[in-house]
C-alpha positions in Angstrom: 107.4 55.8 75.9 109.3 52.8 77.2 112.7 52.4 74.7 114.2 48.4 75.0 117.4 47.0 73.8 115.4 45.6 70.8 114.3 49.1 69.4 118.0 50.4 69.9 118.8 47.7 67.7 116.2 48.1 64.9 117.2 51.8 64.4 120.7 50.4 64.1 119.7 48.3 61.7 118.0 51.0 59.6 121.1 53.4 59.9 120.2 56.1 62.0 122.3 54.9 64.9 125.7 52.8 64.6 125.9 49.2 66.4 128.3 50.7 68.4 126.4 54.0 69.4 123.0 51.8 69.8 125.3 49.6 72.4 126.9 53.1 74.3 123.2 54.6 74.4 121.9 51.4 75.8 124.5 51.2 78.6 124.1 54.8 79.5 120.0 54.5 79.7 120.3 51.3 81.8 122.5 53.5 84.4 120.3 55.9 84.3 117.2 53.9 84.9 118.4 52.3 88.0 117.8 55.6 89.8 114.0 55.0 88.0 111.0 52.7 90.1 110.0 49.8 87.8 109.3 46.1 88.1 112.7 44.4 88.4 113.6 42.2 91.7 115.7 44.3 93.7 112.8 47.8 93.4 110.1 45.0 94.4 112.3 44.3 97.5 112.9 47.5 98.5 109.6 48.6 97.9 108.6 45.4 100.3 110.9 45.9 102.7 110.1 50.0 103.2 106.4 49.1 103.1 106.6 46.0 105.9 108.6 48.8 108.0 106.1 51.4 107.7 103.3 49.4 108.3 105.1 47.6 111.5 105.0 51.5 112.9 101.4 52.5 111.8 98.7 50.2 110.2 100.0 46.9 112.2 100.9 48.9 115.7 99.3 46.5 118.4 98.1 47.4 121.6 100.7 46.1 123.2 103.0 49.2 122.6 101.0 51.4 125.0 102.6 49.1 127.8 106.0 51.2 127.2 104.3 54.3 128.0 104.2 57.9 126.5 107.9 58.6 126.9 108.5 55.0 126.0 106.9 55.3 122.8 108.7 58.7 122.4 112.3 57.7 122.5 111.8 54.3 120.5 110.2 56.2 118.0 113.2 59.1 118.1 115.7 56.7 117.6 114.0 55.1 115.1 114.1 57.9 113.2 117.9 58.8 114.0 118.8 55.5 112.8 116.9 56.5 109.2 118.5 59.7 109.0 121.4 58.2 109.7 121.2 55.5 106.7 119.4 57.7 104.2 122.3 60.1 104.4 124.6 57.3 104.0 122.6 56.2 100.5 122.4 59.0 99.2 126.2 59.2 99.3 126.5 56.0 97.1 125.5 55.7 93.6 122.2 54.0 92.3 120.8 53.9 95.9 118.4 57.0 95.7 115.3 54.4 95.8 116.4 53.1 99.4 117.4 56.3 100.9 113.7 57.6 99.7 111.7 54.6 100.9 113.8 55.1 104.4 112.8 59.1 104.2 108.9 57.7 103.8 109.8 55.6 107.0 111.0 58.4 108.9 107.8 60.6 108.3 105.7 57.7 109.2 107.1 57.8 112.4 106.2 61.3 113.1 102.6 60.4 114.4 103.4 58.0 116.5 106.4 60.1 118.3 104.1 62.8 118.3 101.6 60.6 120.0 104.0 59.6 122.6 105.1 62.6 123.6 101.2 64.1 124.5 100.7 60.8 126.3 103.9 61.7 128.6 102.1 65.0 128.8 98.5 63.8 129.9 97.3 65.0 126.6 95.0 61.9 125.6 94.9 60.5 129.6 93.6 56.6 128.0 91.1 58.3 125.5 92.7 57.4 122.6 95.7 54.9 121.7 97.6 55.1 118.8 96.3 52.4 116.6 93.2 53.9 116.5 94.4 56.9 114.9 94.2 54.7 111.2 91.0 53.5 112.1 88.8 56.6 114.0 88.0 60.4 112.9 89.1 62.0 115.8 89.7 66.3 115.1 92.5 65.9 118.0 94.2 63.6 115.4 95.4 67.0 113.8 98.3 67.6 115.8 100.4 64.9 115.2 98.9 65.4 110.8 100.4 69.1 111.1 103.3 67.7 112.5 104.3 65.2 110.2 103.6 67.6 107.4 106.0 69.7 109.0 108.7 67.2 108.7 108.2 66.3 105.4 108.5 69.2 104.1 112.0 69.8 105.8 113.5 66.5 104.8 112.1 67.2 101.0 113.3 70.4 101.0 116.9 68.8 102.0 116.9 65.2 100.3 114.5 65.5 96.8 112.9 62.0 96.7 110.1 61.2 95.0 108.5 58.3 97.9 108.9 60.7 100.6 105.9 62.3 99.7 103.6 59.1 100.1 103.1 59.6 103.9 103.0 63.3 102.8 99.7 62.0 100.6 98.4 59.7 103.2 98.1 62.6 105.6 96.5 64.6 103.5 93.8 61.9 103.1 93.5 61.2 107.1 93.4 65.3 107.3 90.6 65.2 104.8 88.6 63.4 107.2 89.4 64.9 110.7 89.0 68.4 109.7 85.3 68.0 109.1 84.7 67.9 113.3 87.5 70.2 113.6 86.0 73.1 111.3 82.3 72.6 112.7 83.1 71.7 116.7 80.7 68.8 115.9 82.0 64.6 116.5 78.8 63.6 115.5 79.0 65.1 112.0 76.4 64.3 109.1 77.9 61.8 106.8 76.6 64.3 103.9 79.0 67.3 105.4 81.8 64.5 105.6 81.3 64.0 102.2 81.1 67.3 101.1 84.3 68.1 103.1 86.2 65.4 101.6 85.6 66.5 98.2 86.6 69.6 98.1 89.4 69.4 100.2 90.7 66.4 97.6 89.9 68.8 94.9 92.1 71.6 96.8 94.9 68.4 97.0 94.2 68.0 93.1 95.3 71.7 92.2 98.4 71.4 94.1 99.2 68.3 92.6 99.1 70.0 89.5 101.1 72.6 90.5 103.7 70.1 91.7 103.4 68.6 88.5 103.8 71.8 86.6 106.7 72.8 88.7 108.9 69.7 89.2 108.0 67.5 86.2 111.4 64.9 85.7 111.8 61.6 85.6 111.6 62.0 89.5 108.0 62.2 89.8 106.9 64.3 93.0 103.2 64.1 92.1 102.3 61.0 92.3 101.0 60.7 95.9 99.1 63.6 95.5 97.1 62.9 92.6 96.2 59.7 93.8 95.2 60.9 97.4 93.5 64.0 96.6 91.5 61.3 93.5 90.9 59.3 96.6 89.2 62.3 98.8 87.6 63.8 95.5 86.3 60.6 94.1 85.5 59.0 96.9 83.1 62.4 98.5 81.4 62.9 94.7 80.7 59.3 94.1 79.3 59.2 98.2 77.0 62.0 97.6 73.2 61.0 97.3 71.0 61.8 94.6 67.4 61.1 93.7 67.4 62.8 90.2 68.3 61.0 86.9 70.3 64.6 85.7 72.4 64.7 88.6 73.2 60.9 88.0 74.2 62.0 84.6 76.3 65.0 86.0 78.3 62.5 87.6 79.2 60.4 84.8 80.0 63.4 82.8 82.6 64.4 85.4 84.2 60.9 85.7 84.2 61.0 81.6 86.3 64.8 82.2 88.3 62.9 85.3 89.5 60.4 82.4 89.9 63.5 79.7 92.4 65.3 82.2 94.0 61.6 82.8 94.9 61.4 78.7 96.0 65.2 78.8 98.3 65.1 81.4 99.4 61.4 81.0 98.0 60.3 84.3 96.7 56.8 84.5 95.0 57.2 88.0 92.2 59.9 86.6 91.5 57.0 84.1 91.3 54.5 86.6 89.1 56.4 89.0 87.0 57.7 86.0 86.2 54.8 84.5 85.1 53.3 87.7 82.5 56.1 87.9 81.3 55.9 84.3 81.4 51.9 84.8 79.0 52.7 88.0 76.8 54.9 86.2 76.4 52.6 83.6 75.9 50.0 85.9 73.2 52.3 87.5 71.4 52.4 84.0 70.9 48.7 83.6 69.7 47.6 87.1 67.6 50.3 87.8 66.6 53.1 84.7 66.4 50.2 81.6 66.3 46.8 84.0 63.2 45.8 81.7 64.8 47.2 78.4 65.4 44.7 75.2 67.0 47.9 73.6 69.6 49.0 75.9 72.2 46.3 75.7 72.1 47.0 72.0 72.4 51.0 72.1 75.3 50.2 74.8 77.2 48.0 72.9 76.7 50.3 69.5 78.2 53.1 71.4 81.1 51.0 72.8 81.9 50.7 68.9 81.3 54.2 68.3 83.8 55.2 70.9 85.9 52.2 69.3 85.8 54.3 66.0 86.7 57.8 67.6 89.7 56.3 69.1 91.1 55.1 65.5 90.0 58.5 64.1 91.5 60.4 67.1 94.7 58.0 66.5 94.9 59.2 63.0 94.5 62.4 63.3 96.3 63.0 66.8 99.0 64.9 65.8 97.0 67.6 64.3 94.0 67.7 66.7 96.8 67.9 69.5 98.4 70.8 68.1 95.5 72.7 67.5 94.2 72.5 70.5 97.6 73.5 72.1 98.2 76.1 69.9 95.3 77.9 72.6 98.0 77.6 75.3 100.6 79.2 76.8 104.2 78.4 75.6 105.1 77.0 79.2 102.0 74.7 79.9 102.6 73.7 76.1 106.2 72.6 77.3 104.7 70.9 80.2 102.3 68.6 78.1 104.3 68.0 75.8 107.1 66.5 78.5 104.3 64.3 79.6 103.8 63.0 75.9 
């Protein structure tokens, strides 16, 4: 629920706040959202910034970097990451700069591979197989090292600096892991893109319990899960809706779980299930129309009847939400009851 100046001002209107308590609750709430992402100019520039750093050190690495060497690549990425230490700690010593210190945390993992990297090259370890830009672009089960490692990091500078954006390379990794795991597990490079698939789903699905768990356990207006629920959607989603099928029921079996994907979405107040759900349903629907009824006269009208008879369910679910919501809590436990209802 997003609160404005205007509404503040309404309920003082009405009585139930004073002009002068409406003004004192406003000023606090603006304080308190600075520490809070949104859409206002200087997030957008930080966000830009952080994001044009990170991607100078991993997507955009040219090749041109492997001209410094392994121990080259090593030290320039160390002190890199000394130099973000260094300014994260400093942020997060001044007030309402909790958003820059994260975005340099997230810079600082990011860095991880590429150190890593450079120090196996020193070593001999990849002796001009591999270079370092390829390890966004290849599947490669050797890529695992320098994943473990930067997983490793994370986790220490989350456990001593609590930022949210930290855990977006934390995510990413996950989703490169996903797929270089598959020729790690069955010793084979030239892997079936069906056992790709299947690994990638249910290792997102594995990424989509923790993220609930993170959820569960950490739920403020600092929001840890993020990340995960959108990578482990992405490995998920992206294995189930990859899978082939020549039956018309296992078609169907899909849609249903992108409907449940967009279910879960409403319950725990995740917009990213909805988005990846409805992509699936839109797809199976899609499915129906060039392919199952591509000759039909009937099916645009049955299609457009139940769009209005989902229409109508949403007004009677509007209606009676209140009481359908706390009947169907009232099946819960006291704490996950708490936990939706914090997500409300």
């Amino acid at each position: 629920m997003n609160i404005g100046r205007d509404d503040l001002r309404s309920a003082a209107k009405k009585g139930i706040l004073s002009e002068e308590q409406a003004e004192s609750l406003w000023n606090f709430l603006s304080e308190e959202m600075r520490e809070v992402p949104s859409f206002r100019m200087a997030h957008i520039l930080y966000y830009l910034g952080g994001l044009i750093a990170i991607g100078a050190m991993t997507l955009f690495m040219t090749q041109g970097w492997e001209l410094f060497g392994g121990w080259g690549i090593f030290a320039i990425s160390l002190a890199y990451a000394l130099a973000g230490l260094f300014f994260l700690a400093y942020f997060m010593k001044k007030p309402g700069l909790s958003i820059p210190a994260g975005i340099l945390g997230a810079f600082v993992v990011a860095l991880v591979p590429l150190a890593i990297y450079g120090l196996q090259n020193a070593l001999g370890y990849w002796d001009g197989d591999r270079i370092y830009r390829e390890y966004h672009v290849y599947i490669d089960w050797r890529w695992l090292s320098m994943e473990l490692a930067t997983l490793a990091v994370a986790v220490a500078l989350l456990w001593r600096w609590k930022l949210p954006f930290m855990v977006m390379p934390v995510a990413v990794t996950l989703w490169y892991m996903s797929m270089d795991l598959a020729p790690f597990l069955f010793h084979n490079e030239d892997l079936t893109w069906e056992l790709r698939r299947t690994v990638s789903l249910w290792f997102g699905l594995a990424v989509l319990f923790l993220s609930v768990f993170v959820d569960f356990r950490t739920r403020s207006r600092k929001d840890f899960a993020f990340w995960l629920y959108l990578c482990g959607l992405a490995a998920f989603w992206g294995g189930l809706s990859l899978m082939d099928s020549d039956s018309e029921l296992g078609k169907f079996l899909y849609f249903c779980i992108n409907i449940f994907l967009i279910a879960i979405g409403a319950i725990l107040s995740r917009r990213a299930f909805a988005v990846f759900g409805g992509f699936g349903a839109a797809g199976y629907i899609g499915h129906l129309t060039w392919r199952v009824f591509s000759d039909s006269t009937v099916f645009p009208f049955v299609l457009s009847f139940a769009g209005f008879f989902v229409i109508w369910l949403g007004i009677r679910w509007q209606k009676k939400e209140k009481q359908i919501t706390a009947f169907l809590r009232s099946f819960l436990s006291p704490e996950l009851r708490n936990f939706l209802e914090r997500n409300d």
